[in-house]
C-alpha positions as CSV (number, residue, x, y, z in Angstrom):
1,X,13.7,-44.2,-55.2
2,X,13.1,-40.6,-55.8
3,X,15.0,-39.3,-52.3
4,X,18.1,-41.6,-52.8
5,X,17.9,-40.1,-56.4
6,X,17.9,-36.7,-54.0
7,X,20.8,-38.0,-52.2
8,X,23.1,-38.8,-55.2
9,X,22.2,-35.1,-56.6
10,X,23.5,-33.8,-53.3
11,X,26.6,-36.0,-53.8
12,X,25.8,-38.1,-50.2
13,X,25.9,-41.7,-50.2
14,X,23.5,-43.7,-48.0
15,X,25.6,-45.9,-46.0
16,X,25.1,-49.7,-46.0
17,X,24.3,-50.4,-42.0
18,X,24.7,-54.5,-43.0
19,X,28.2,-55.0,-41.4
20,X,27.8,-52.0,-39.0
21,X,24.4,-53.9,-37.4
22,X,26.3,-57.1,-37.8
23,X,30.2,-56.6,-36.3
24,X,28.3,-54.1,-34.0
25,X,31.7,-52.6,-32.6
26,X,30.2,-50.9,-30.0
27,X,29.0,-53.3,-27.7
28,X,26.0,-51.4,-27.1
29,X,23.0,-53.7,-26.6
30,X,20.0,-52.4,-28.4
31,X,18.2,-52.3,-31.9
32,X,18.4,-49.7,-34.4
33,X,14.8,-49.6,-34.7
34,X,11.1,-50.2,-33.7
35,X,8.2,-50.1,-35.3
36,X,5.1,-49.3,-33.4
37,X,1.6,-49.3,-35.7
38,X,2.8,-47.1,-38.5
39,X,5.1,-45.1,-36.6
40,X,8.9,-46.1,-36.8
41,X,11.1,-45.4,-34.0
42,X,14.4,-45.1,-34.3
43,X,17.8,-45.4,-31.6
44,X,20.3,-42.5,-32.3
45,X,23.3,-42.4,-34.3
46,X,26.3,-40.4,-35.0
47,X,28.0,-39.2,-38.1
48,X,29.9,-41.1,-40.1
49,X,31.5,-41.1,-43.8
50,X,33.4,-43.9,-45.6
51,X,32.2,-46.1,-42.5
52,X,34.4,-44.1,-40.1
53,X,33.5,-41.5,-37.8
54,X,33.3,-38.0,-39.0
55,X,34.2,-34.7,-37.5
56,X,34.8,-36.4,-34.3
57,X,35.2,-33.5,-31.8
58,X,33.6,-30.7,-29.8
59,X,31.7,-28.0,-31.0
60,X,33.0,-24.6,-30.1
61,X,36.4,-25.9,-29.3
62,X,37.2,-28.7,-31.8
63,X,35.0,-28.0,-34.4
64,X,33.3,-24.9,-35.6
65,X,29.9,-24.0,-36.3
66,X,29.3,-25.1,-39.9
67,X,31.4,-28.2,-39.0
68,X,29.2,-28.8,-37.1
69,X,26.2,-28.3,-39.3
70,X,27.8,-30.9,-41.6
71,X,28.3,-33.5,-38.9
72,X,24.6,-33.3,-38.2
73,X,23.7,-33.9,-42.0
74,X,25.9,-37.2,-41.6
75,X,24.5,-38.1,-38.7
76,X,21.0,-37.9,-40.1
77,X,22.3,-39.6,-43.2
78,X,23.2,-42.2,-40.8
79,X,19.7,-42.1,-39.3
80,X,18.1,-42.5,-43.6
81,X,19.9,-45.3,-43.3
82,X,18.8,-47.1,-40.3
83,X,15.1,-46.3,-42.4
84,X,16.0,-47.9,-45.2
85,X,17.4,-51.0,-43.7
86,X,13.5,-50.9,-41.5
87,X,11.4,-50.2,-44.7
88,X,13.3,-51.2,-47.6
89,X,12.4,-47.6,-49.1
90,X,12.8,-44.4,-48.3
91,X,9.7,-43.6,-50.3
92,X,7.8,-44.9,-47.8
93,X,8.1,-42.2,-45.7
94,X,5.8,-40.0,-45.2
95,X,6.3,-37.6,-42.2
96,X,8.9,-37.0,-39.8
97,X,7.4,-37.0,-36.3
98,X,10.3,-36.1,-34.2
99,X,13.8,-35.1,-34.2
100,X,16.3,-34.6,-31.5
101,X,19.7,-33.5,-31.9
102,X,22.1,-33.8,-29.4
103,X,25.6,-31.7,-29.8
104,X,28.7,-32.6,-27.6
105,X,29.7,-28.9,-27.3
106,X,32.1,-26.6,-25.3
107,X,31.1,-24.8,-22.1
108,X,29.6,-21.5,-23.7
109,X,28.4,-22.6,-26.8
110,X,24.8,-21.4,-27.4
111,X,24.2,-22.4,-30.7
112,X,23.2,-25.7,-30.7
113,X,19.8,-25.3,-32.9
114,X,22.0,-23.5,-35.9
115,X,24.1,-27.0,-35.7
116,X,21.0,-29.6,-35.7
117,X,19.7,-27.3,-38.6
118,X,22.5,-29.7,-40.8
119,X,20.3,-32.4,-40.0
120,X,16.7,-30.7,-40.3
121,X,17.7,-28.5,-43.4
122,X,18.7,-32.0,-45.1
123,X,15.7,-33.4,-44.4
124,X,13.8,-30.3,-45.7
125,X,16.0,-30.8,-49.1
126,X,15.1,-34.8,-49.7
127,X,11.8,-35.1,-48.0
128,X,9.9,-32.0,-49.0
129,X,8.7,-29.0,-46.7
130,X,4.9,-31.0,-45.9
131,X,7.1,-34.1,-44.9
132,X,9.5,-32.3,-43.2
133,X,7.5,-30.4,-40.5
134,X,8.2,-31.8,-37.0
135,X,8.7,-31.2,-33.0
136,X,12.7,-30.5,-32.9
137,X,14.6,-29.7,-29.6
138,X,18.1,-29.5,-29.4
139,X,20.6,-30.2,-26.5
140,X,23.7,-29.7,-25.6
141,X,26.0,-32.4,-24.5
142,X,29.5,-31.1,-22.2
143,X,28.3,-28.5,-21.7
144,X,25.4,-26.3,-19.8
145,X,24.3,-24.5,-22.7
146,X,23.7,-20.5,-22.4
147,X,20.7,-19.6,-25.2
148,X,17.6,-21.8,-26.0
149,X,16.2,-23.0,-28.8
150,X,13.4,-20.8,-30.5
């Protein structure tokens, strides 16, 4: 329990996915996760606090930068979560493989790697540097975005 003992340090809560997975409000049809030897893929999620959306919006019009930032640590807080409910533990992890970040963002916006930083920084802060170390592009979403990621 060492990186939930992380978490609580940092103040985040791991949400309980239990009635999310179950009342599935979406209506989406697919599974939160898939394990594959010893490699555990996972379907994407968004950021949410209090079981409610957070910082709904876009980025560069809605939202700023470092609200931005912040929605991507919730949305990878979300994404802890959907590990824990696969392992049990998030102990159990032992390297990150891949992440991709996805920002719904305003035509213009060119910093879309500084906002997925919320979620790769976080992961750096609970998992360890070594554990941490993975392929990471970022996207934009609404918009054709004008820099790339480096």
């Amino acid at each position: 329990m060492i990186v939930e003992a992380k978490l609580e340090k940092l103040g985040l809560e791991l949400p309980n996915l239990e009635d999310l997975y179950r009342t599935n409000s979406s209506g989406a049809h697919y599974i939160s996760h898939f394990p594959v030897q010893n490699l555990l893929y996972l379907s994407g999620t968004t950021p949410r606090k209090g079981g409610q959306p957070y910082l709904p919006g876009v980025v560069g019009k809605d939202l700023t930068l470092a609200q931005g930032y912040e929605a991507a640590r919730y949305a990878v807080l979300m994404t802890l979560a959907a590990v824990k409910y696969a392992l049990g533990d998030l102990d159990r992890v032992q390297q990150f493989v891949h992440l991709l970040g996805f920002v719904n963002s305003a035509p213009g916006f060119g910093d879309q790697p500084r906002v997925i930083n919320g979620a790769a920084d976080l992961l750096v802060e609970l998992f360890a540097i070594g554990a941490s170390r993975r392929a990471r592009p970022s996207a934009a979403r609404g918009s054709a975005a004008t820099r790339r990621s480096r």
